[in-house]
MOPAC internal coordinates of N, CA, C and O (Angstrom, degrees):
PM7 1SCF
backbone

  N    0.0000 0     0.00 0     0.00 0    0    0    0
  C    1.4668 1     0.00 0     0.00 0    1    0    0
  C    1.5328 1   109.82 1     0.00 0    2    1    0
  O    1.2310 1   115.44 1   -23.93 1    3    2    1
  N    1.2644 1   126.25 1   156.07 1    3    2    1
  C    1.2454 1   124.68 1   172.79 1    5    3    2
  C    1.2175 1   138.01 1   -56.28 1    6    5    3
  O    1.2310 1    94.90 1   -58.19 1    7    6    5
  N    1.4239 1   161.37 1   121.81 1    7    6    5
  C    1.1891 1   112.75 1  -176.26 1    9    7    6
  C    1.7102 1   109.36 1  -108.09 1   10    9    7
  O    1.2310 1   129.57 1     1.11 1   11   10    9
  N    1.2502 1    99.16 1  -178.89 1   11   10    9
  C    1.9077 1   107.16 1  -162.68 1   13   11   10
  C    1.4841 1    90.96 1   -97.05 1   14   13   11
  O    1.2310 1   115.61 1   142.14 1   15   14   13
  N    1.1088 1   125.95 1   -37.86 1   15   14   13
  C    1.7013 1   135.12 1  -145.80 1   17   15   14
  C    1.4987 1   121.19 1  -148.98 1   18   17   15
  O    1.2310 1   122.68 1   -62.51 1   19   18   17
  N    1.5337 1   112.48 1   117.49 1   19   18   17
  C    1.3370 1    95.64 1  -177.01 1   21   19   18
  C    2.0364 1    99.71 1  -130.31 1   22   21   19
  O    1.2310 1   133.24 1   -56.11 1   23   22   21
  N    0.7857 1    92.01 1   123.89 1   23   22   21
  C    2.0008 1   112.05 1   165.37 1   25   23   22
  C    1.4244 1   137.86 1   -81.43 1   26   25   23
  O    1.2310 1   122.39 1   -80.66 1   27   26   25
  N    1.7787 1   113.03 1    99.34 1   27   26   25
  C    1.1599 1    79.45 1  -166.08 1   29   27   26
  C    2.1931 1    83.13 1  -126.64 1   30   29   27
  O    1.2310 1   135.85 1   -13.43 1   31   30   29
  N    1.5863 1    86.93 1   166.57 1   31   30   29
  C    1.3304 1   109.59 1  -158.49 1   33   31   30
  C    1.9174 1   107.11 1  -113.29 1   34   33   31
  O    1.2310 1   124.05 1  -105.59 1   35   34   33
  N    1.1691 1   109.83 1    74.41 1   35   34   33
  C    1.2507 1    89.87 1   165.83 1   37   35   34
  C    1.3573 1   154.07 1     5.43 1   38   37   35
  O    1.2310 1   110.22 1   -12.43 1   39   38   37
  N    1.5186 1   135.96 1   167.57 1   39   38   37
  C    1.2349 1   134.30 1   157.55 1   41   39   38
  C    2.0762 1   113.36 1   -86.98 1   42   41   39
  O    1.2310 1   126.83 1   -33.88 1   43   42   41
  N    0.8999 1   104.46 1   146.12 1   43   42   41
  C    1.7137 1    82.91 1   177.56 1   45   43   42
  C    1.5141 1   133.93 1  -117.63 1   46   45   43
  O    1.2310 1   128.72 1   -62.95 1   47   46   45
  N    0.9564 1   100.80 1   117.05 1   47   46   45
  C    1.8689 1   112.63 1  -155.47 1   49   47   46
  C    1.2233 1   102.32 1  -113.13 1   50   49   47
  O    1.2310 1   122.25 1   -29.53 1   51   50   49
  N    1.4412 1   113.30 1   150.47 1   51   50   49
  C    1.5737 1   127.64 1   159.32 1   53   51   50
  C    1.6814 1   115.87 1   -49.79 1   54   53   51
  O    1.2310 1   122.31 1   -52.10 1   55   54   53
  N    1.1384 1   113.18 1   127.90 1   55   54   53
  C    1.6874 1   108.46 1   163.90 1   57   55   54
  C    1.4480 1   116.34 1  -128.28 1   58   57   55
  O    1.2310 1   112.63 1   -25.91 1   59   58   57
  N    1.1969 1   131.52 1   154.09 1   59   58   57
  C    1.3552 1   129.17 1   171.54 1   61   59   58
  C    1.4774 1   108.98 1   -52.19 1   62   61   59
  O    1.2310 1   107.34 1   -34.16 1   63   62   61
  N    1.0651 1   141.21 1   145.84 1   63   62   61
  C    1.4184 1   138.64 1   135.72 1   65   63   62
  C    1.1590 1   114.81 1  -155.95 1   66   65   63
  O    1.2310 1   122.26 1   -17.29 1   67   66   65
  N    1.6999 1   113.28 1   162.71 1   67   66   65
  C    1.4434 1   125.56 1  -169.94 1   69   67   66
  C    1.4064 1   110.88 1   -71.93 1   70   69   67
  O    1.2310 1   113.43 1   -72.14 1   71   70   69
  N    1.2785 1   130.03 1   107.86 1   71   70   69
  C    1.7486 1   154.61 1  -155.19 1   73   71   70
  C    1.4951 1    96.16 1  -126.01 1   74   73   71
  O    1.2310 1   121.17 1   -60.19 1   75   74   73
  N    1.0844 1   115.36 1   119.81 1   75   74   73
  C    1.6127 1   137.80 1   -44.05 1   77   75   74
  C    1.2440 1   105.76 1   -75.64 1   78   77   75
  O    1.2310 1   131.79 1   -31.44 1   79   78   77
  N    1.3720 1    94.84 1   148.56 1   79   78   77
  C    1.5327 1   113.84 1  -169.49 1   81   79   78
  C    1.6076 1   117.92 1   -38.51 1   82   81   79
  O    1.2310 1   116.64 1   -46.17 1   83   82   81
  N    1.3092 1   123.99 1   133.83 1   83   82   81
  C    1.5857 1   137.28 1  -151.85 1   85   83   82
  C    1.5402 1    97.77 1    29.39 1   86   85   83
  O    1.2310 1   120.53 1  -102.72 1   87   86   85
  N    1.1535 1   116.60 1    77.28 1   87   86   85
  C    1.7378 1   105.25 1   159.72 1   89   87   86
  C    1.6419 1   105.36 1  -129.76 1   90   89   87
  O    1.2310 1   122.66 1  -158.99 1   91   90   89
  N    1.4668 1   112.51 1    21.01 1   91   90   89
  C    1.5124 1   116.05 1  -157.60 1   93   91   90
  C    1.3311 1   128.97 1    49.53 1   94   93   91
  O    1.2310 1   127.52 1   161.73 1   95   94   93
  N    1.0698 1   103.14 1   -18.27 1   95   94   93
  C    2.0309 1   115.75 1  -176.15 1   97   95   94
  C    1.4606 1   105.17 1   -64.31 1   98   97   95
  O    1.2310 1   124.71 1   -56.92 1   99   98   97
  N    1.2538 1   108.56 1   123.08 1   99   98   97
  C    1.4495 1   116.17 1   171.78 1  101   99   98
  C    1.9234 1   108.20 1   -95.71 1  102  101   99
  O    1.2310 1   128.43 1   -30.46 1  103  102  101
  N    1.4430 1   101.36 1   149.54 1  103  102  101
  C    2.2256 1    97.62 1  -165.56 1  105  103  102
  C    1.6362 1    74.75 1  -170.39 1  106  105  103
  O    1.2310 1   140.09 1   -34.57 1  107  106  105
  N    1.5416 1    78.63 1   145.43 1  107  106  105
  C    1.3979 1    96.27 1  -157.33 1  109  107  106
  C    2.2864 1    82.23 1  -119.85 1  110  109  107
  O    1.2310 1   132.09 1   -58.30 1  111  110  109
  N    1.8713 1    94.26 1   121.70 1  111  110  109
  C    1.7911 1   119.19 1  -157.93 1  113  111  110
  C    1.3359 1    96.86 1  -124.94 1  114  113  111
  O    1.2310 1   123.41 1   -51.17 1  115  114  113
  N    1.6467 1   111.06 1   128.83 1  115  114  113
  C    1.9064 1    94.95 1   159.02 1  117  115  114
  C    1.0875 1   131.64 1   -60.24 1  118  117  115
  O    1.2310 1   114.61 1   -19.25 1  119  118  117
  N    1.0328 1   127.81 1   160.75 1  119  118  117
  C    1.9233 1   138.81 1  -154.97 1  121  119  118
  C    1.7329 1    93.99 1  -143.97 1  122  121  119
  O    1.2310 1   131.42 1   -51.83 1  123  122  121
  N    1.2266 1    95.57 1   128.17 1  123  122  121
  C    1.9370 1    77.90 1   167.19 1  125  123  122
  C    2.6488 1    74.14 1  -136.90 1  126  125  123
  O    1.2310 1   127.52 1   -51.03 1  127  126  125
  N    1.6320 1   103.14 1   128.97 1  127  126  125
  C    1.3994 1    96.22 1   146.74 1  129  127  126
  C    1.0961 1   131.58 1   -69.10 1  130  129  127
  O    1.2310 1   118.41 1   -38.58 1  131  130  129
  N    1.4358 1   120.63 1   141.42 1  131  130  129
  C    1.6894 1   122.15 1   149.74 1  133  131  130
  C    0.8623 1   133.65 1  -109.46 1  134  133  131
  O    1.2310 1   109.71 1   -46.38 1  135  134  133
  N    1.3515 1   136.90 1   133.62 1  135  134  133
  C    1.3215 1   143.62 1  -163.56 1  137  135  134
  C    1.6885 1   115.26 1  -108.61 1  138  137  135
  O    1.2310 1   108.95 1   -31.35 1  139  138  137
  N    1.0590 1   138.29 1   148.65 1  139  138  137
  C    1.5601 1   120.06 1   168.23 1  141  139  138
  C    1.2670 1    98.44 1  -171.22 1  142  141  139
  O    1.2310 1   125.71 1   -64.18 1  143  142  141
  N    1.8956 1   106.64 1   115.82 1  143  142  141
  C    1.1813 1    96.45 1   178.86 1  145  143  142
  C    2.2031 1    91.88 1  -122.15 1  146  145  143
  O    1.2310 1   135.14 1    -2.16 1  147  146  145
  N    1.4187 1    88.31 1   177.84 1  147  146  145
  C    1.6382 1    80.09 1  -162.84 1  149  147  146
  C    1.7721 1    80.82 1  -161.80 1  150  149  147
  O    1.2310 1   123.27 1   -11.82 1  151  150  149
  N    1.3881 1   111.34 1   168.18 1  151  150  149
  C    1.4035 1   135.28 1  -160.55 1  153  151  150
  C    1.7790 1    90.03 1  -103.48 1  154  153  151
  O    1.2310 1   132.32 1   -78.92 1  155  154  153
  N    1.2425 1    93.80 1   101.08 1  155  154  153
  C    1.6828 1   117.41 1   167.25 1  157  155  154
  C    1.7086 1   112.30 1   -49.26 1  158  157  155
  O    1.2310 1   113.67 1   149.15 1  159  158  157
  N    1.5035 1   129.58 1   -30.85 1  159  158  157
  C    1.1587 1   135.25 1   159.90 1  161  159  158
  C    1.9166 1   117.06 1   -66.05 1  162  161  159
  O    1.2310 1   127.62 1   167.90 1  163  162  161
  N    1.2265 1   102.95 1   -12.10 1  163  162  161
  C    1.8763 1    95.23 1   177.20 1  165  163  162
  C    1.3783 1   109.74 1  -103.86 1  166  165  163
  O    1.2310 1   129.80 1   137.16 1  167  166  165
  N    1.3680 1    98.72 1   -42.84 1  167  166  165
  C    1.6419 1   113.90 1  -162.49 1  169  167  166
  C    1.7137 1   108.34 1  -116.95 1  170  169  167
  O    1.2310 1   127.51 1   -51.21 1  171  170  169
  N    1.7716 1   103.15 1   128.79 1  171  170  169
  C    1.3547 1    84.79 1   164.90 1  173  171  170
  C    1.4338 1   136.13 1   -85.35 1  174  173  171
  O    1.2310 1   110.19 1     2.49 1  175  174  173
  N    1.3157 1   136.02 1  -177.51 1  175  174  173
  C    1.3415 1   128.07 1  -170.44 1  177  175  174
  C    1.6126 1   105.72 1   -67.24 1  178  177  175
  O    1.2310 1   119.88 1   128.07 1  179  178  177
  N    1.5666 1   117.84 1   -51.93 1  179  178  177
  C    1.4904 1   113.10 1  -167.38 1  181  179  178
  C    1.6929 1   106.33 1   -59.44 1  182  181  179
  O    1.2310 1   122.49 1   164.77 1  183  182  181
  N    1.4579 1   112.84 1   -15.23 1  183  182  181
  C    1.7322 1   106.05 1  -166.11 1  185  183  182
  C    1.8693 1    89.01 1  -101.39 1  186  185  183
  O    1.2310 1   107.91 1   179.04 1  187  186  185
  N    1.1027 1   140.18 1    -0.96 1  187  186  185
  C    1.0282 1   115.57 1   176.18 1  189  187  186
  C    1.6754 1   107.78 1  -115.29 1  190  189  187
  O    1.2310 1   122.62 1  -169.20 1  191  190  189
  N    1.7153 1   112.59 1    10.80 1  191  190  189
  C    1.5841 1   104.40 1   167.87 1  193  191  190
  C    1.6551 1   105.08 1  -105.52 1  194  193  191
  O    1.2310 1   122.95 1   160.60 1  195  194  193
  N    1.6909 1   111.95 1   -19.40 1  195  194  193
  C    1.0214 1   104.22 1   169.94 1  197  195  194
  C    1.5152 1   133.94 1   -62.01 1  198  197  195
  O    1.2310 1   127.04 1   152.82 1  199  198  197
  N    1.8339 1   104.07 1   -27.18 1  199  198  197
  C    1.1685 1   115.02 1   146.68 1  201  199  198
  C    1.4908 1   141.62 1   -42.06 1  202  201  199
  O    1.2310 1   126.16 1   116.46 1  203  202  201
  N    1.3377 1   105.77 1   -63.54 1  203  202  201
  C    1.4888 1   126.03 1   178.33 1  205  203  202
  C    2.1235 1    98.60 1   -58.65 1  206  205  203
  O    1.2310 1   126.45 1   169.81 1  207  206  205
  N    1.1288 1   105.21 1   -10.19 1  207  206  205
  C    1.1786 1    92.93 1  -168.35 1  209  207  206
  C    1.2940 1   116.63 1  -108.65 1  210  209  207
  O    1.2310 1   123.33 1   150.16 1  211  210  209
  N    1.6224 1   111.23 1   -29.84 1  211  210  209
  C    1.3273 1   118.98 1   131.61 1  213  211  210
  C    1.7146 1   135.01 1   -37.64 1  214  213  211
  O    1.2310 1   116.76 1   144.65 1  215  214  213
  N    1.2861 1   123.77 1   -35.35 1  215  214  213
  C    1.5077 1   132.33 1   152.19 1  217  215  214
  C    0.8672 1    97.88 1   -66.46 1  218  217  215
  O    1.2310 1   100.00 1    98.90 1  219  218  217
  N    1.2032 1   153.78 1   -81.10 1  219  218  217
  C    1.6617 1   146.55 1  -151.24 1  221  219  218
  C    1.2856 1   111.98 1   -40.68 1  222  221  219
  O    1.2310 1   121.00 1   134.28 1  223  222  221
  N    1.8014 1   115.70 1   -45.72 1  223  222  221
  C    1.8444 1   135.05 1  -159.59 1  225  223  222
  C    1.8700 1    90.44 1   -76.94 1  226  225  223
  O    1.2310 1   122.48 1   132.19 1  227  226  225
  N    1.3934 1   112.85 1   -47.81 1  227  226  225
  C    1.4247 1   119.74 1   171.38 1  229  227  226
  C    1.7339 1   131.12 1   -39.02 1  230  229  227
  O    1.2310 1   140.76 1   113.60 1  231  230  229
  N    1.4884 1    77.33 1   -66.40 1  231  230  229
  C    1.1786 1    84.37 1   176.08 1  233  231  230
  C    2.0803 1   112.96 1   -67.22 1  234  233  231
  O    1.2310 1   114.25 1   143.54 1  235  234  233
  N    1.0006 1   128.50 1   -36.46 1  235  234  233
  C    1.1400 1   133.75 1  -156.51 1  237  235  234
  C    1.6949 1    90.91 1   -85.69 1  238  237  235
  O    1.2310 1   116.95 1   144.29 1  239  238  237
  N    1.4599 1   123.41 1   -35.71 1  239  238  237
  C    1.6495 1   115.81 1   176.83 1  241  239  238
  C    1.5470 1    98.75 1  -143.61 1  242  241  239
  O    1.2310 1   126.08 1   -88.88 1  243  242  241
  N    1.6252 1   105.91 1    91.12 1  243  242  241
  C    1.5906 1   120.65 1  -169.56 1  245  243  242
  C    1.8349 1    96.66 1   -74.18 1  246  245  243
  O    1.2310 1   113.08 1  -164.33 1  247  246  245
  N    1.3594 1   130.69 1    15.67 1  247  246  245
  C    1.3221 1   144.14 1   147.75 1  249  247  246
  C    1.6534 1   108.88 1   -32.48 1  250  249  247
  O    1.2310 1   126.62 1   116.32 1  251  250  249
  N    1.4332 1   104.86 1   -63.68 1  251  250  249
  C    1.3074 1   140.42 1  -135.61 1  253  251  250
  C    1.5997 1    92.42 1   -76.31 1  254  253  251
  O    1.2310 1   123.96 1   149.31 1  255  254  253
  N    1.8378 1   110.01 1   -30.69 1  255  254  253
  C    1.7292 1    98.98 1  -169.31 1  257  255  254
  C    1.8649 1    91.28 1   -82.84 1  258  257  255
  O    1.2310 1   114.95 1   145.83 1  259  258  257
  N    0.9955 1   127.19 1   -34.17 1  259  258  257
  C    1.6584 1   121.93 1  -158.79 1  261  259  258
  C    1.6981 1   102.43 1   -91.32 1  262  261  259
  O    1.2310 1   122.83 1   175.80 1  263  262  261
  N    1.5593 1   112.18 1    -4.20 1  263  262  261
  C    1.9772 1   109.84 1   165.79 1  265  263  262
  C    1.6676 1    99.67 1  -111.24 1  266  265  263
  O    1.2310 1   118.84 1   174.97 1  267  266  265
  N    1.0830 1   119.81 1    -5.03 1  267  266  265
  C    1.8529 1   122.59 1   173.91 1  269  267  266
  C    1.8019 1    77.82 1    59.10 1  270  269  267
  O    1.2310 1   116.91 1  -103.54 1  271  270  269
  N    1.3307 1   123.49 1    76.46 1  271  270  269
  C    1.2850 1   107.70 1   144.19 1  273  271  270
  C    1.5620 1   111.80 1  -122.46 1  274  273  271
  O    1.2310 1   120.10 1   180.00 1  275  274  273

């Protein structure tokens, strides 16, 4: 079958970044990218970042899949 949507999940590595935000302090945080590309004819754009953004909240507090918040 075709598919509409595909997800992909990085490896997850340390990266530099500015910790905490504008404090100049550089701290080295895991990073994992996400990618998600999906067929612009099934899905619209706002329902497939609201998605991706929903994975992001998941992944970052895996709480969230076992209270469905």
């Amino acid at each position: 079958a075709p598919q509409s949507g595909i997800l992909g999940m990085h490896t997850i590595k340390n990266r530099p970044i500015e910790y905490p935000a504008a404090s100049g302090q550089i701290a080295l945080r895991p990073m994992m990218y996400l990618a998600h590309s999906y067929d612009h004819r099934m899905i619209d754009g706002a329902e497939a970042v609201q998605f991706l953004v929903k994975v992001k909240q998941c992944i970052e507090d895996p709480q969230r899949i076992l209270l469905g918040l």
